[in-house]
C-alpha positions in Angstrom: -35.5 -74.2 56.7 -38.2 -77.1 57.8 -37.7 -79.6 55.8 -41.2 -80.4 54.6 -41.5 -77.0 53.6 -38.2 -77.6 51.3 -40.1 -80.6 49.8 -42.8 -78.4 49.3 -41.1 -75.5 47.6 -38.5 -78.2 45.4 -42.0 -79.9 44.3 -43.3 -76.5 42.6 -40.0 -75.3 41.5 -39.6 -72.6 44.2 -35.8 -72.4 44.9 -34.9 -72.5 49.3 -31.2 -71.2 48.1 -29.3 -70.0 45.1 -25.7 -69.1 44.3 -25.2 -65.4 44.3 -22.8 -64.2 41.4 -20.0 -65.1 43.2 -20.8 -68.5 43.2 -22.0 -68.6 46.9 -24.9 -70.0 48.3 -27.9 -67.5 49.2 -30.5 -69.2 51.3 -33.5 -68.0 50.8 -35.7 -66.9 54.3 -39.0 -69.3 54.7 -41.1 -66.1 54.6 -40.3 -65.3 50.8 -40.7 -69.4 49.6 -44.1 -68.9 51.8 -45.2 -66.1 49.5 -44.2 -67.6 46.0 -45.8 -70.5 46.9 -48.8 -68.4 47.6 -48.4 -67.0 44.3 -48.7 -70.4 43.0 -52.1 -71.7 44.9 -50.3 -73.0 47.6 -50.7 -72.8 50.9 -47.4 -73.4 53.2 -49.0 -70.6 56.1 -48.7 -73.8 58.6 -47.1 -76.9 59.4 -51.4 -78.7 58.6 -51.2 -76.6 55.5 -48.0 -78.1 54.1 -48.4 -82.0 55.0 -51.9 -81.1 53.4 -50.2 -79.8 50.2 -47.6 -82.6 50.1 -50.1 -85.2 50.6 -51.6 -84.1 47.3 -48.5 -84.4 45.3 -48.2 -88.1 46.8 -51.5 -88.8 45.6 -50.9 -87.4 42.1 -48.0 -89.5 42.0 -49.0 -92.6 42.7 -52.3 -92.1 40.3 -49.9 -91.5 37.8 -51.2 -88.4 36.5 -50.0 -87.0 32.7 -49.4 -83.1 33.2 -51.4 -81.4 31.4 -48.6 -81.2 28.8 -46.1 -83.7 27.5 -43.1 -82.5 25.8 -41.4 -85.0 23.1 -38.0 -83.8 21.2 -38.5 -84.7 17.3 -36.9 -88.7 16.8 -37.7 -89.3 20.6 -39.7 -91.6 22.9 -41.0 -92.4 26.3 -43.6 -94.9 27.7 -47.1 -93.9 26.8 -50.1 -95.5 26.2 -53.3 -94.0 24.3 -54.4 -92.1 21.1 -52.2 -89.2 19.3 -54.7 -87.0 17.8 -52.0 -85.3 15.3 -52.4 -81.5 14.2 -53.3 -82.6 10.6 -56.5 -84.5 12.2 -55.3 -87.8 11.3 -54.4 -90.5 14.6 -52.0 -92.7 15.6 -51.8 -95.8 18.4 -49.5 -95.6 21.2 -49.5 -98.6 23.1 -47.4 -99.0 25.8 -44.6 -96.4 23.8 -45.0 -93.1 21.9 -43.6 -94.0 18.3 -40.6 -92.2 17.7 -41.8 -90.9 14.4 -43.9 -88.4 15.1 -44.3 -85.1 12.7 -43.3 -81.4 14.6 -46.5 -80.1 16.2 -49.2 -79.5 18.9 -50.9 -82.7 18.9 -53.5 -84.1 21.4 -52.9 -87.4 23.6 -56.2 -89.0 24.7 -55.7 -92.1 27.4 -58.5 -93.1 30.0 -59.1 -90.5 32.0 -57.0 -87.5 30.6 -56.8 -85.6 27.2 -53.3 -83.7 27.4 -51.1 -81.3 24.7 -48.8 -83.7 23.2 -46.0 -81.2 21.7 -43.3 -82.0 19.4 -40.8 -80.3 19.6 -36.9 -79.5 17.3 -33.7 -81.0 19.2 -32.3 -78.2 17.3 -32.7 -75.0 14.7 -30.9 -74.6 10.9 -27.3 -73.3 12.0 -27.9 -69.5 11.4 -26.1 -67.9 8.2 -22.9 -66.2 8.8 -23.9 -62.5 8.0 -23.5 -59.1 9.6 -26.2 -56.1 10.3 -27.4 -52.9 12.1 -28.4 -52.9 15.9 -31.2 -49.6 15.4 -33.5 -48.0 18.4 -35.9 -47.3 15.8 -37.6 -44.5 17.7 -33.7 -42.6 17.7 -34.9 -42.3 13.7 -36.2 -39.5 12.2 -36.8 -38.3 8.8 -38.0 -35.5 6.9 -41.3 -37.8 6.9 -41.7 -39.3 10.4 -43.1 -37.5 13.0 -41.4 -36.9 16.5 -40.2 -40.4 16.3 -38.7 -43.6 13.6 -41.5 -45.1 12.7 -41.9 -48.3 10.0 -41.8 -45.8 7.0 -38.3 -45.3 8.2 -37.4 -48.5 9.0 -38.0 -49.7 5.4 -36.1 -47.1 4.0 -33.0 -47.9 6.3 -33.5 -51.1 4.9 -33.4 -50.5 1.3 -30.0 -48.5 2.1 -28.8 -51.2 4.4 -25.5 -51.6 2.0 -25.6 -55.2 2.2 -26.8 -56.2 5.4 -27.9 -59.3 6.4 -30.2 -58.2 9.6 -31.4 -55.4 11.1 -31.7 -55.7 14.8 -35.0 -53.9 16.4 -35.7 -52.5 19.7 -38.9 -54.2 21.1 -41.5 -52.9 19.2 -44.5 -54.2 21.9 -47.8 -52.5 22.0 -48.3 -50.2 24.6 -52.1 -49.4 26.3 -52.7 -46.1 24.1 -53.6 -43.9 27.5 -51.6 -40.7 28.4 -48.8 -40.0 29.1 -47.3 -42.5 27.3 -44.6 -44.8 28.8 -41.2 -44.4 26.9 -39.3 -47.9 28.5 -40.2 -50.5 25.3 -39.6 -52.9 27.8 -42.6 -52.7 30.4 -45.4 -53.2 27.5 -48.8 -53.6 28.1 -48.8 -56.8 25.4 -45.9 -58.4 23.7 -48.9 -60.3 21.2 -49.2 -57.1 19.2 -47.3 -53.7 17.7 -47.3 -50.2 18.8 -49.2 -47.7 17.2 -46.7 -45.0 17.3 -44.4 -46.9 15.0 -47.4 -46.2 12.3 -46.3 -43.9 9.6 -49.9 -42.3 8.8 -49.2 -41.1 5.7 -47.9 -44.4 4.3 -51.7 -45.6 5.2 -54.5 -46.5 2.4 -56.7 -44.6 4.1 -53.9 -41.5 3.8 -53.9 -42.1 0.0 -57.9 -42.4 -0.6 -58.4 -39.1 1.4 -58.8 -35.6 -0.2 -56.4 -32.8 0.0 -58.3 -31.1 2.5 -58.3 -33.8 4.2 -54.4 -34.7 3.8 -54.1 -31.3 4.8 -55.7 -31.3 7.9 -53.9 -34.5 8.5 -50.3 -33.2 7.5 -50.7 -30.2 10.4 -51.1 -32.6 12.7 -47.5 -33.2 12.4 -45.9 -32.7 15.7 -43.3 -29.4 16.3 -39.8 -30.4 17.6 -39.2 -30.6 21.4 -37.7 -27.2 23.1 -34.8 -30.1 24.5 -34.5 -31.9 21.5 -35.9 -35.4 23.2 -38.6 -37.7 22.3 -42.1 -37.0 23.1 -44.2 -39.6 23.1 -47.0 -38.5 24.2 -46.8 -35.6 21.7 -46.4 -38.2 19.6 -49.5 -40.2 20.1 -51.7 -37.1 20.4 -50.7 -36.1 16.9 -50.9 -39.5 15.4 -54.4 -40.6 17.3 -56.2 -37.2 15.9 -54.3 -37.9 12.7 -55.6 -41.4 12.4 -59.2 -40.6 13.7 -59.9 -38.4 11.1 -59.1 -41.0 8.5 -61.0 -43.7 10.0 -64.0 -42.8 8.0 -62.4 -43.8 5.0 -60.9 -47.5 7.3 -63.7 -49.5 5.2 -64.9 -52.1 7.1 -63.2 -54.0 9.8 -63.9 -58.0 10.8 -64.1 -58.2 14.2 -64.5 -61.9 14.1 -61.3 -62.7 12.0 -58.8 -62.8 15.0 -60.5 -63.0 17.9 -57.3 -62.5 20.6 -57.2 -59.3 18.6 -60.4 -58.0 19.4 -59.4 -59.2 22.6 -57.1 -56.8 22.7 -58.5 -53.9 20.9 -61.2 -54.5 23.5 -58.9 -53.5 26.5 -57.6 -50.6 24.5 -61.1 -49.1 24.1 -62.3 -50.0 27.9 -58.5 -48.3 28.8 -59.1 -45.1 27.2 -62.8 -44.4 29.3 -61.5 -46.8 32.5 -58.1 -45.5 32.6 -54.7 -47.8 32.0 -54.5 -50.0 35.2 -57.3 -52.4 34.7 -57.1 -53.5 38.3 -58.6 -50.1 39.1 -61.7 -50.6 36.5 -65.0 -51.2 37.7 -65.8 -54.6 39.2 -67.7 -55.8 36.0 -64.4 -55.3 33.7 -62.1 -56.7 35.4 -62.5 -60.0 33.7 -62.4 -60.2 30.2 -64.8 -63.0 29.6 -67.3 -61.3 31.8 -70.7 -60.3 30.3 -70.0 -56.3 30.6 -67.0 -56.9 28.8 -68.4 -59.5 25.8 -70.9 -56.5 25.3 -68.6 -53.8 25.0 -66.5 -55.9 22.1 -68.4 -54.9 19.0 -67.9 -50.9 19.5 -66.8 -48.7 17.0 -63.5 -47.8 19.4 -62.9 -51.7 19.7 -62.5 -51.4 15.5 -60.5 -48.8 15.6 -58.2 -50.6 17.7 -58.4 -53.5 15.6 -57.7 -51.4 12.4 -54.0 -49.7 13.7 -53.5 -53.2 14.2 -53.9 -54.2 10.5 -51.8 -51.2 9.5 -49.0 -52.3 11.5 -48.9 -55.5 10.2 -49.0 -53.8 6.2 -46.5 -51.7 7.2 -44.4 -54.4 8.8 -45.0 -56.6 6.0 -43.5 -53.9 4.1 -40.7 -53.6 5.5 -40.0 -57.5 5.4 -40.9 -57.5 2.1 -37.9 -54.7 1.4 -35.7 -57.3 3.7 -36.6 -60.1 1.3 -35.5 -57.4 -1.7 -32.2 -56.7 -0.3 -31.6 -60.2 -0.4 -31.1 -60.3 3.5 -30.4 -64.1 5.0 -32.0 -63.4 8.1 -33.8 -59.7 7.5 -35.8 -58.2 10.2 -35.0 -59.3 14.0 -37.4 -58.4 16.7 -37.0 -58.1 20.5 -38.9 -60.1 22.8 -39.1 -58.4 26.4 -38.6 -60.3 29.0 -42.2 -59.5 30.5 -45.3 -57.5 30.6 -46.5 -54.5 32.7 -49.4 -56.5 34.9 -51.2 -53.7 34.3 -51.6 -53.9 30.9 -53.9 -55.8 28.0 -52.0 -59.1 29.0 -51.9 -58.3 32.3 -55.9 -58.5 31.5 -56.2 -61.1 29.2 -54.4 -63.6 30.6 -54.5 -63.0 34.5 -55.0 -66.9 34.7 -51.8 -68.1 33.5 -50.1 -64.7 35.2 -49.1 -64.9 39.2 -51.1 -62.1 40.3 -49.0 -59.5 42.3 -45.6 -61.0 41.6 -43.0 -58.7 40.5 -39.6 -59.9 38.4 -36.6 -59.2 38.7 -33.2 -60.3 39.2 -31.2 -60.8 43.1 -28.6 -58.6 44.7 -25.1 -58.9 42.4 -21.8 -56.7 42.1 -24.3 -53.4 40.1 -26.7 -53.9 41.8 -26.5 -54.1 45.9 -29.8 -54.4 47.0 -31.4 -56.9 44.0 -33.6 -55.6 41.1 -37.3 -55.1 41.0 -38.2 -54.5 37.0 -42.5 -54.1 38.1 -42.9 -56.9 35.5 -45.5 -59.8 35.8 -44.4 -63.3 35.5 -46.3 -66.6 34.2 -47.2 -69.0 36.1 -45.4 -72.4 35.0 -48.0 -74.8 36.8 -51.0 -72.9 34.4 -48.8 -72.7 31.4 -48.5 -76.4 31.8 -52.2 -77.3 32.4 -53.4 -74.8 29.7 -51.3 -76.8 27.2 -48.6 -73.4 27.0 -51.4 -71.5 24.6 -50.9 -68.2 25.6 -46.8 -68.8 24.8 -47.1 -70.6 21.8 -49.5 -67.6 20.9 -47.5 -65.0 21.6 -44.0 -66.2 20.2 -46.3 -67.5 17.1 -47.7 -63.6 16.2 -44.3 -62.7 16.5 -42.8 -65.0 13.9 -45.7 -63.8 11.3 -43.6 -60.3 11.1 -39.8 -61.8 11.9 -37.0 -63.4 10.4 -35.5 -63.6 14.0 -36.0 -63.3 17.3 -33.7 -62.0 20.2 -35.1 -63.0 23.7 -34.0 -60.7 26.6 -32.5 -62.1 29.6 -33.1 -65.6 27.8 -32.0 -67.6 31.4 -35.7 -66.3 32.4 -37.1 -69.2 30.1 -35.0 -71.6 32.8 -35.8 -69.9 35.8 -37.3 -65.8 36.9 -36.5 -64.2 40.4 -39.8 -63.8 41.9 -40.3 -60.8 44.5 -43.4 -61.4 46.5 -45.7 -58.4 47.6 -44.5 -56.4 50.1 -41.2 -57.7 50.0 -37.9 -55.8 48.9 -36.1 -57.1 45.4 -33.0 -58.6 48.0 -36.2 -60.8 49.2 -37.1 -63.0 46.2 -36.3 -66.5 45.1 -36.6 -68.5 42.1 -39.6 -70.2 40.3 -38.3 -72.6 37.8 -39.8 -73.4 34.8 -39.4 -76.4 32.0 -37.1 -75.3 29.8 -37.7 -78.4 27.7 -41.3 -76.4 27.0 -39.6 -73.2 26.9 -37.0 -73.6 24.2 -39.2 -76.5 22.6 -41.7 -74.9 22.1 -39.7 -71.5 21.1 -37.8 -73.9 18.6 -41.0 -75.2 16.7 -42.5 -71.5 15.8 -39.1 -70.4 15.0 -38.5 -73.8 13.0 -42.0 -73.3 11.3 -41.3 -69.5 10.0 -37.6 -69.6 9.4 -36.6 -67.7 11.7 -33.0 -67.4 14.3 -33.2 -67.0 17.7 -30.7 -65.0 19.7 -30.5 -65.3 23.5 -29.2 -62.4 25.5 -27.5 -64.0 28.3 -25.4 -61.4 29.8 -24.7 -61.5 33.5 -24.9 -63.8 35.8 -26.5 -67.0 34.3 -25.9 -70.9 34.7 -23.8 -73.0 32.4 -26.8 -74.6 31.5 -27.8 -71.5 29.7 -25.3 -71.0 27.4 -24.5 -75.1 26.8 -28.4 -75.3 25.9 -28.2 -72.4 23.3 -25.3 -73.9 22.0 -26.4 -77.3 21.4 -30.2 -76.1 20.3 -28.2 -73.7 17.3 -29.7 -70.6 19.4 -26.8 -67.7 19.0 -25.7 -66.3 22.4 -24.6 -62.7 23.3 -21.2 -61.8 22.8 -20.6 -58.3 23.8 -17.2 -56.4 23.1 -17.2 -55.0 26.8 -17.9 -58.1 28.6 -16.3 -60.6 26.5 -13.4 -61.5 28.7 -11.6 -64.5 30.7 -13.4 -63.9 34.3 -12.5 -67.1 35.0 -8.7 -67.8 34.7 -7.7 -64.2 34.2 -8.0 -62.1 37.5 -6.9 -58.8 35.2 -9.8 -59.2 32.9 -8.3 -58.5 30.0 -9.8 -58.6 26.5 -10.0 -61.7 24.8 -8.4 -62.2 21.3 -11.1 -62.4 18.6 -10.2 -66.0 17.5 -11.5 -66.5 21.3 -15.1 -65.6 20.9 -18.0 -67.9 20.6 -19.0 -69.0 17.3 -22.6 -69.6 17.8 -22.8 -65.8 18.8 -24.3 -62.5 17.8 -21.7 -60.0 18.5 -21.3 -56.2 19.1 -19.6 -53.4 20.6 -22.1 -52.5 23.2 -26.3 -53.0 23.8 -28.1 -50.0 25.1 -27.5 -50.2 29.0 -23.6 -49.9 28.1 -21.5 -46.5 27.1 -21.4 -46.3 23.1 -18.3 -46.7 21.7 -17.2 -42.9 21.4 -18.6 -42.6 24.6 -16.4 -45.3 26.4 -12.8 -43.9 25.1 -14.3 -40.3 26.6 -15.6 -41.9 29.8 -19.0 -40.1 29.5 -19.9 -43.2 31.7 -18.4 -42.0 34.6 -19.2 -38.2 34.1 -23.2 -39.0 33.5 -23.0 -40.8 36.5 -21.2 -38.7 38.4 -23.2 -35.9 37.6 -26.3 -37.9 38.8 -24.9 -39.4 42.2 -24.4 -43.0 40.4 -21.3 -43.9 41.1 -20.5 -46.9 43.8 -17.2 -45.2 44.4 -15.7 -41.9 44.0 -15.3 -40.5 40.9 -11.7 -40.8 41.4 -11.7 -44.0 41.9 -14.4 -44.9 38.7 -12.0 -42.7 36.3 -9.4 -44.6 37.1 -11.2 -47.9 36.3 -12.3 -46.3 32.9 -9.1 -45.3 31.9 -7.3 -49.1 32.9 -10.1 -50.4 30.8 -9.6 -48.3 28.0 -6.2 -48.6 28.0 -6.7 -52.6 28.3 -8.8 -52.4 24.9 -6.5 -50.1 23.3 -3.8 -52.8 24.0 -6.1 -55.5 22.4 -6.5 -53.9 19.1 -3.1 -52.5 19.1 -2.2 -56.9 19.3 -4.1 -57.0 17.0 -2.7 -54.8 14.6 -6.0 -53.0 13.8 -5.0 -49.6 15.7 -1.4 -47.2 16.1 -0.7 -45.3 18.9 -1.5 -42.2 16.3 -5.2 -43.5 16.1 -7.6 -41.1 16.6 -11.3 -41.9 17.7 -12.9 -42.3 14.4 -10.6 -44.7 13.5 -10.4 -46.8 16.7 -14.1 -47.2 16.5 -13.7 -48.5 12.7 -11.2 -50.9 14.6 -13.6 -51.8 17.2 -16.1 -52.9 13.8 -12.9 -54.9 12.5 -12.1 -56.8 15.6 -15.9 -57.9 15.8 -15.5 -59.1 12.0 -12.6 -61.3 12.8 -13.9 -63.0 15.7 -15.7 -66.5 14.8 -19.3 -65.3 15.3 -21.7 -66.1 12.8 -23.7 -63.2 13.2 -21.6 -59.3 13.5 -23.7 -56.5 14.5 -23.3 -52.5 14.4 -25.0 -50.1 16.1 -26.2 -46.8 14.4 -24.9 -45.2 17.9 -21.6 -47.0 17.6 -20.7 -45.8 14.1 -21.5 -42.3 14.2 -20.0 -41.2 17.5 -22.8 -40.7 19.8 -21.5 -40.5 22.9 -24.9 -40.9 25.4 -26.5 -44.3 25.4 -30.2 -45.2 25.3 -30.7 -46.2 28.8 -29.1 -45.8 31.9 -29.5 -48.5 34.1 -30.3 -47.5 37.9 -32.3 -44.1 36.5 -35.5 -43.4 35.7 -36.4 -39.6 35.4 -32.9 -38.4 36.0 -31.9 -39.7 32.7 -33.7 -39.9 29.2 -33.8 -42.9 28.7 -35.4 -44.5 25.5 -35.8 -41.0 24.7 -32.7 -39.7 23.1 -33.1 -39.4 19.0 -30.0 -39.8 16.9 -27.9 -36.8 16.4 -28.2 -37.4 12.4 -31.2 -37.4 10.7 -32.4 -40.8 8.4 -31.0 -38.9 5.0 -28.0 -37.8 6.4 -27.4 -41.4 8.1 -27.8 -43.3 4.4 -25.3 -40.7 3.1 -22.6 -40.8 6.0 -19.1 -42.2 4.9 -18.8 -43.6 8.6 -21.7 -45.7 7.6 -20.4 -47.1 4.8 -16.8 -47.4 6.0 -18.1 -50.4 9.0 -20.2 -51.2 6.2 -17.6 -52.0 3.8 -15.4 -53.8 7.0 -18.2 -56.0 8.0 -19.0 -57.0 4.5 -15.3 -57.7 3.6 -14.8 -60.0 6.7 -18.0 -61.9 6.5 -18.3 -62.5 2.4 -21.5 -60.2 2.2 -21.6 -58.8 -1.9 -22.2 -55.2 -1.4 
């Protein structure tokens, strides 16, 4: 590649080669650096365009310009000179040297010429508590009360039955743009800032309980009939709940749409979506933008209320469900799940299309599952305006989070190092990587977990630098530790098992996440039959039974070493084993998944599929009441507790 358009492309971030996952080099082709730079305002079309570009970075440099934000680890200090403006509203002097004492916070740095986001940031979180908990898909509940899906009237419940949990895990519970059909994937929403409606349980509402009983009436045959296949609908779903809900908005009271203006932000693109349609880049001209003047007029409707007020009962509702955490006496209590990105179509898509790369689509290069590279449809920020805009839109998102979390778990955490971009037009095989500053990144995800208390779990499964897990470590952010993946790749070419004493300690651990086969369903091999049955398979399905079966057989052998399992073991109890084995490893947090414990054999998602499969859309085979009174349950229950010192 030219060498001033590697310059160019190593100034912004924008990688010119990578190592695939088996630790060869890629190069990248010039066409696909030319179109991420693109992405990124810059133009690297010619050889005039690119000495252009790099003469501006020369001239920055020698003016010795701040960015537009400075990140400082807590105790720390580097040559500055000008006036901290500190969060409280008091100031201090830097002359010549920040001091080294400065409080945790988004401060303000003022010099000559420049006024700059000064953020100070934790060089590490509280070690986590040692504990144990439930993995739960909380749309797989369903209860004699919920309708068509789990929603947060089950959720508490669970939780008052958790037998002694210290976390329940979530699926991401990101709002989606409340349009039909609805999308079942939680991980393409249309905002990660705020909840989904169909979680809402209406009866649990205040406007349920003011209402008459004709009204309740009308409300309670709202309730959506079972599916003919026995799936979630979601759509179905929504229908029911919307018309369930709009008929008890009379009795809402009245709504503040100046109290949180990013929420009437948002409840502003939800009532443009549902006359406009979902994809906002296909509005008219004069919506397009929120802070246009069609928009600002169309924010104090009665639909942009409406909006506002399912937002308000989510957070009740979530509330009280924390507040049933905090009863249990859970360490940790409720953990949510922060997708990796948003659907570009959506309400952030919207909102904040300046600090987005317009067109960009993530995803993840070619690797041994994947031939020909990954394309998830999902909208990326750009680092260069998260920078200037002083991160706002970050800090805002992860900090509506922590209002409703005692944890966090971030998916595909190495994307808060670096995301593979795929330009338009290109193929998934044809992307690169845009860097970010994972200073700002884990920084600044450190200080609004630090301020509410919360964990942080990174999933880094897969392919990911060593830089990646070291960081975690040293930061007291709790890696991955999956049963099926936790081997020696490196020294051991038969990848067997590793002991439990092996595993990480700063790790969450479980048996599987929901791309993998359940546990029931990996000593069957309904992997390979599901797959099979749906053309999925690399090889033959020769071939892929055979691997299944050397695997099982290599897991079998682990807990047998272990002494947790006999040759006479049947299934139930080599799945109690699985639990056991997890509870001896060194992890400080032990996790079981509902799917796990009773047997399910299909998993949640199917990687590779999207209509072929029901994904997200498979409800557990047990209902809520029969779940809490399940002697499976409390069997892993009592296991995990006993390992990890949790008072039932």
């Amino acid at each position: 590649m030219d060498a001033d358009l590697t310059a160019l492309a190593e100034a912004h971030g924008v990688a010119t080669w990578y190592e695939d996952w088996h630790r060869k080099r890629r190069d990248v082709a010039a066409e696909s650096v030319i179109g991420v730079l693109g992405l990124l305002g810059v133009d690297a079309t010619s050889p005039e365009s690119i000495a252009e570009e790099l003469a501006a970075i020369r001239t920055a440099r020698e003016q010795h310009r701040l960015p537009g934000t400075v990140i400082v680890r807590q105790g720390a200090t580097r040559p500055l000179t000008g006036t901290v403006h500190l969060e409280d509203g008091s100031r201090v002097e830097a002359t010549g040297q920040l001091p080294d004492d400065l409080p945790l916070g988004w401060h303000r740095l003022v010099t000559d010429d420049q006024d700059v986001a000064l953020v100070v940031v934790p060089t590490e979180l509280p070690e986590p508590p040692e504990t144990w908990g439930w993995m739960l898909q909380l749309y797989a509940l369903h209860s004699a009360a919920s309708w068509g899906l789990g929603d947060l009237g089950d959720l508490r419940t669970f939780v008052e039955g958790s037998r002694g949990a210290g976390l329940v895990l979530l699926n991401p519970l990101h709002a989606v743009t409340p349009t039909l059909p609805v999308p079942a994937s939680p991980y393409s929403p249309s905002s990660r800032r705020f909840a989904n409606p169909l979680y809402l349980r209406v009866a649990d509402t205040d406007a349920y309980r003011r209402a008459d009983p004709p009204l309740r009436e009308q409300v309670d045959a709202l309730r959506p009939a079972p599916t003919a296949d026995g799936l979630i609908d979601y759509t179905a779903v929504w229908q029911a709940k919307r018309a369930a809900l709009q008929l008890l908005w009379p009795l809402a009271g009245e709504v503040d749409l100046t109290a949180d203006p990013g929420l009437t932000d948002f409840a502003t693109f939800c009532a443009l979506a549902e006359t406009h349609g979902p994809n906002w880049q296909t509005w008219p001209e004069e919506f397009r933008r929120p802070d246009s003047p069609a928009v600002q007029a169309a924010r104090g409707g009665d639909r942009v209320a409406f909006h506002v007020w399912l937002q308000r009962l989510l957070d009740d509702q979530l509330n009280a469900a924390n507040q049933a955490a905090r009863d249990a006496g859970m360490p940790v209590g409720i953990v949510h799940d922060l997708a990796v990105g948003i659907d570009p179509n959506g309400a952030d898509g919207w909102l904040l299309q300046d600090v987005l790369a317009a067109g960009v689509h993530t995803g993840a290069p070619p690797d041994a599952f994947n031939q020909l590279g990954q394309d998830w449809g999902l909208a990326a920020w750009r680092p260069d305006q998260l920078i200037e805009t002083g991160y706002a839109a970050y800090r805002d998102m992860l900090q509506r989070i922590f209002r409703r979390a005692g944890g966090l778990r971030v998916d595909h955490v190495a994307g808060l190092w670096r995301l593979w971009w795929v330009p338009p037009g290109l193929g998934p095989a044809e992307g690169t990587y845009v860097h970010y500053d994972p200073e700002a990144m884990l920084g600044i995800l450190a200080l609004e977990a630090h301020r509410a208390g919360a964990v942080v779990i990174g999933e880094d499964l897969g392919t990911v630098q060593p830089v990646v897990t070291e960081t975690l470590e040293r930061m007291n952010m709790l890696r991955s530790a999956v049963l099926w993946f936790t081997r020696d790749y490196e020294n051991d070419p038969t990848q067997q098992y590793l002991p439990a004493a092996d595993y990480p300690r700063n790790a969450l651990a479980s048996i599987s996440t929901h791309d993998l086969p359940t546990a029931a369903g990996f000593l069957v091999g309904e992997q390979v039959r599901v797959r099979a049955e749906l053309g999925q398979l690399a090889g033959t399905i020769e071939e892929e039974q055979d691997y299944a079966d050397k695997d099982r057989a290599k897991l079998l052998f682990r807990l047998t070493e272990e002494g947790l399992i006999t040759p006479d073991s049947g299934p139930d109890e080599i799945i109690v084993a699985m639990h056991q084995f997890l509870a001896r490893t060194p992890c400080r947090f032990i996790t079981a998944s509902l799917y796990d414990v009773l047997g399910e054999l299909r998993q949640p998602n199917l990687p590779g599929t999207t209509d072929e499969y029901p994904n997200w859309r498979i409800p557990l085979t047990s209902s809520l009441e029969q779940i809490l009174a399940d002697p499976r349950v409390d069997r892993v229950a009592e296991v995990l507790s006993a390992q990890k010192g949790v008072a039932r």
